[in-house]
N, C-alpha and C positions, 0 to 999 in steps of 0.2 A: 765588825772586826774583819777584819781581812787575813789571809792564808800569809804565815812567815815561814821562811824557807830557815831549816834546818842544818840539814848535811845532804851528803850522795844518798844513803841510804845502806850503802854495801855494808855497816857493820851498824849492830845495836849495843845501846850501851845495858850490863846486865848485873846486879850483884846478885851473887848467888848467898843461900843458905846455910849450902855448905860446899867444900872447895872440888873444883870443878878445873882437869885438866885440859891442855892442848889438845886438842881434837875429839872431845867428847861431843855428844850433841846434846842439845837442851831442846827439849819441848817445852814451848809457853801455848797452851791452848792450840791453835792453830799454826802459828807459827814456829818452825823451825829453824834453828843456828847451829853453829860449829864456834865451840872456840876455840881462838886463833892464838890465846897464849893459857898459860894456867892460870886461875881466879883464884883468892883464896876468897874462905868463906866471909860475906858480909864486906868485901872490896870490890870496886867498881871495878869492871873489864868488860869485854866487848865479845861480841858472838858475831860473825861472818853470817848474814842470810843471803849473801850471792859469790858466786864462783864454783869451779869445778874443785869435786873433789873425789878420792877413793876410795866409797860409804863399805863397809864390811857386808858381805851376804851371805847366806847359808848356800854349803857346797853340797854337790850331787845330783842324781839324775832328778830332771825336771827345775831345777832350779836359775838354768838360763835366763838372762834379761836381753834381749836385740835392743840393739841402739834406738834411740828415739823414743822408748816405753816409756812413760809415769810411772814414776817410785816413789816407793811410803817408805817411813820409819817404824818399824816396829819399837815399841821403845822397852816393849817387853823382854825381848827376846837379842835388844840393838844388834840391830842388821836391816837392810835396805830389802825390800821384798816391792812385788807389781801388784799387789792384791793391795787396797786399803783395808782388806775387813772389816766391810761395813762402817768405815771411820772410827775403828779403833786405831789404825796406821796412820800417819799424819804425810801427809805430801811434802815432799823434799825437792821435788825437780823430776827433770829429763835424763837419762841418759844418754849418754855422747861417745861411746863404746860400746859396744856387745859385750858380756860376758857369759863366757861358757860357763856348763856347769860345774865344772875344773875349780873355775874361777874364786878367790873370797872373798875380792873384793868389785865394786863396780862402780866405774868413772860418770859422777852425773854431775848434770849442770845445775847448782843449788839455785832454787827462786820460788818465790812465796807468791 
């Protein structure tokens, strides 16, 4: 059998279990999304797993990210952090911004 081409790739399709807003993020095992509208519970929609976007972080000293670091999701805590913790955090991308520790949120470029 040979490899059939699907889509781009840039969104998955995803129902959830229970309803899931505009810009929440979903963990599925390794894979991370953003969705891109509201989901209600047990209806098909779709989750963004590429583009930039401005993941929340925890503010304060030591909490800076320099542009260009690998960010996890904490999905405990949802916020963007540089530590995976030992693969408790799940990879979400690069970021494409510095953020100060000021900062609460940080601009990264989503990819799996």
């Amino acid at each position: 059998m040979s490899t059939k081409y699907i889509q781009t790739g840039d969104a998955v399709d995803y129902t959830p279990v229970a309803e899931v807003k505009a810009g929440d993020v979903v963990v599925q095992g390794d894979l991370v999304g953003v969705a891109k509208l509201d989901i209600p519970a047990g209806k098909l929609g779709a989750l963004a797993v590429t583009g930039l976007f401005d993941f929340p972080k925890a503010t304060g000293a030591g909490t800076a990210i320099p542009a260009g670091t690998r960010v996890y999701w904490d999905a405990a805590e949802k916020v963007a952090k540089a530590d995976s913790e030992s693969g408790a955090n799940k990879e979400i991308g690069k970021t494409v911004k510095t953020a100060s520790d000021a900062d609460a949120v940080v601009r990264t470029r989503l990819s799996q």
